[in-house]
N, C-alpha and C positions, 0 to 999 in steps of 0.2 A: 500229763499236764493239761488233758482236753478239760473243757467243761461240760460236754451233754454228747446224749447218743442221743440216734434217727430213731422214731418209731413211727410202725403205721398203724394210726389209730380210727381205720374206717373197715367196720366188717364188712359195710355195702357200698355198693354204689349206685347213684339214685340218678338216671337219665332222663331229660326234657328234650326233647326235640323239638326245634322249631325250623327245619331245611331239611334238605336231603343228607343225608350221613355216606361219606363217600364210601365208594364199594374195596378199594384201594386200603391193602392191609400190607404192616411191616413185620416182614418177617426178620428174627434172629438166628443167629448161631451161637452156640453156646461153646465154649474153648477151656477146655483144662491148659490153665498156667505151670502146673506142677509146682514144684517146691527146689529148695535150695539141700533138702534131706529128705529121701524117700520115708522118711519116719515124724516130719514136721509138717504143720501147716502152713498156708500161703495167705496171707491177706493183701489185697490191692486196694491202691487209695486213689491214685490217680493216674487220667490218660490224656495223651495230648492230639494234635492234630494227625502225626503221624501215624499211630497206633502204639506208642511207645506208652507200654504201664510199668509203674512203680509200685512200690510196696516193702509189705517184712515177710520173711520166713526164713525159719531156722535162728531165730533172735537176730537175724540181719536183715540190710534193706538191699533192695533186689531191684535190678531196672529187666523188664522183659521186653527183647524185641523178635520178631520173626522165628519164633519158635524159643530161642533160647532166653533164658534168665540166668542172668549176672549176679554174683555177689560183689556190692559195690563195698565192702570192707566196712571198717569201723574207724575211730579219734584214736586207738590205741586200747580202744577197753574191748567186751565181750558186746556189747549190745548197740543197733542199730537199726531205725526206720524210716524210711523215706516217704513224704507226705505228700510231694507235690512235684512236677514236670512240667519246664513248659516248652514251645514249641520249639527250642534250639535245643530240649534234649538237657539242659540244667534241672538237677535233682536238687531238690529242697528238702530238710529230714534233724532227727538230732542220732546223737552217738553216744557214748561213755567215751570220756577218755581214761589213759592210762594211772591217771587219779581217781576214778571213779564218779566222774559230777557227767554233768548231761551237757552239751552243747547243740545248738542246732550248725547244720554242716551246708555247706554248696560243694555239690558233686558234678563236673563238669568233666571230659576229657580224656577219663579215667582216672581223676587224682580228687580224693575230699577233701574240701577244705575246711578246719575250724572257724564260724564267723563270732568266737568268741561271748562274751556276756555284758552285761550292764551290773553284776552282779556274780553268782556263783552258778548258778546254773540257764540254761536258754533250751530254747526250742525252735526252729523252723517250717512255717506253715503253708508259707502260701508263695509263690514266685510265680510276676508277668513275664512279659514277652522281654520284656527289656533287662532280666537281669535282678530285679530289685523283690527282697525278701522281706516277709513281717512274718512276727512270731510272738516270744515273751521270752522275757529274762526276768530272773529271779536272784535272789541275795539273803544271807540274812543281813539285819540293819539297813536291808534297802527294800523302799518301796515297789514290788515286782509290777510288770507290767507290760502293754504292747511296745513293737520294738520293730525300726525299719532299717532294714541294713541296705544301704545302699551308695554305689560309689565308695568300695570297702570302709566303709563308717556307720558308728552306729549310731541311731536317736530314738529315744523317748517319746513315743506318739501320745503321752499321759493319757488320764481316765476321766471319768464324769465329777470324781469329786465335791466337794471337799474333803467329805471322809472316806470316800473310796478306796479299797485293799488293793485294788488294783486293774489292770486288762487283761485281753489278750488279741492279737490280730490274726485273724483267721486266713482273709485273701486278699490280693490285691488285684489289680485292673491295670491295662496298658495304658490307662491315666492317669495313674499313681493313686487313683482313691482306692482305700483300704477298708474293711470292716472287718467286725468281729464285738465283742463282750466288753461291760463295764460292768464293774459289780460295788455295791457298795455305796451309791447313789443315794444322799440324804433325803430321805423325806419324813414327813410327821410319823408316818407309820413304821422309819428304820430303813433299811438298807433293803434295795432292789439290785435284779441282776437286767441289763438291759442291752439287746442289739444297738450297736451303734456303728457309723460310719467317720472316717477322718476325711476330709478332704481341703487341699488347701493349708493344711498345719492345724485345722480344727477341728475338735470333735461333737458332732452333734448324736443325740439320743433317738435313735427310732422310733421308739416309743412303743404302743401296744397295741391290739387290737379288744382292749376295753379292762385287759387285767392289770394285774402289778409287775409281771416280768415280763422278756421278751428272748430268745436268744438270736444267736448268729441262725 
């Protein structure tokens, strides 16, 4: 249900110096996560203050802490991925349930929860500090779209419209402001996809840096 991958589009890199450039270098470690099946791969999405990462492997979502990775289970179906953690250690992600539709889930405690849909299917993307989820739910006969579950309720953070297909929210802030994608934005030339931000209950368009799209 994502809209776009990361690419790195610079083969060089071009330096100007204008000060001393500090002598002071950060060094890393690099850590095998391992996997949830010595025969699957592991992907990590996200990490929080503690060290705590999330992810999928083994078509499940997986919280790693101190060496070990968890299988946080599934809604009842086969498939499951966790997108997001925040500092209390709440996993954000969707699942299959035992009907086979996708829901986005809150994993807390050791128990996941369904945060249900606006529609027939949902995702879960992004959770602050406080608890509170955005993602997208989907339907047929309904207009799909960003979606902030919060205080176990859902809402409709709508899109740039009027002909717009739809959103999706990507993060959100220990402010409640949320971004992520609108797509489908009238203009002369037809339907754009564009970064935008919700704040307050409304949605403004980021805009571009000179083209016609933008994303998250």
């Amino acid at each position: 249900m994502g809209y776009f991958r990361k690419e790195f589009l610079a083969p060089f890199i071009l330096l100007c110096t204008f000060g001393p450039i500090a002598d002071a270098q950060t060094t890393y470690t690099i850590t095998n996560l391992g996997g949830l099946s010595d025969t699957q791969f592991a992907n990590a999405t996200s990490i929080n203050d503690s060290g705590q990462i999330v992810g999928k492997s083994a078509n499940h979502a997986f919280l790693w802490e101190n060496g070990v990775m968890t299988d946080l289970g599934t809604l009842g179906g086969n498939l499951s991925a966790a997108n997001a953690i925040n500092n209390r250690g709440q996993v954000a992600g969707e699942s299959s349930t035992a009907s086979g539709e996708m829901h986005g889930f809150l994993w807390e405690h050791g128990t996941m929860k369904d945060l249900g849909t606006l529609g027939e299917t949902s995702c879960a993307y992004g959770i602050n500090n406080r608890g509170e989820i955005v993602g997208a739910s989907f339907g047929k006969n309904v207009r799909g779209g960003a979606v902030l579950w919060k205080n176990g309720e859902r809402r409709s953070l709508g899109d740039l419209g009027p002909s717009g297909s739809g959103s999706t929210a990507i993060a959100i802030n220990d402010k409640g402001e949320v971004v992520g994608v609108s797509s489908g934005f009238a203009t002369n030339g037809g339907g754009v996809v564009r970064a935008v931000i919700w704040q307050r209950g409304a949605i403004q368009d980021i805009g571009t840096l000179g083209g016609r799209n933008s994303t998250k």
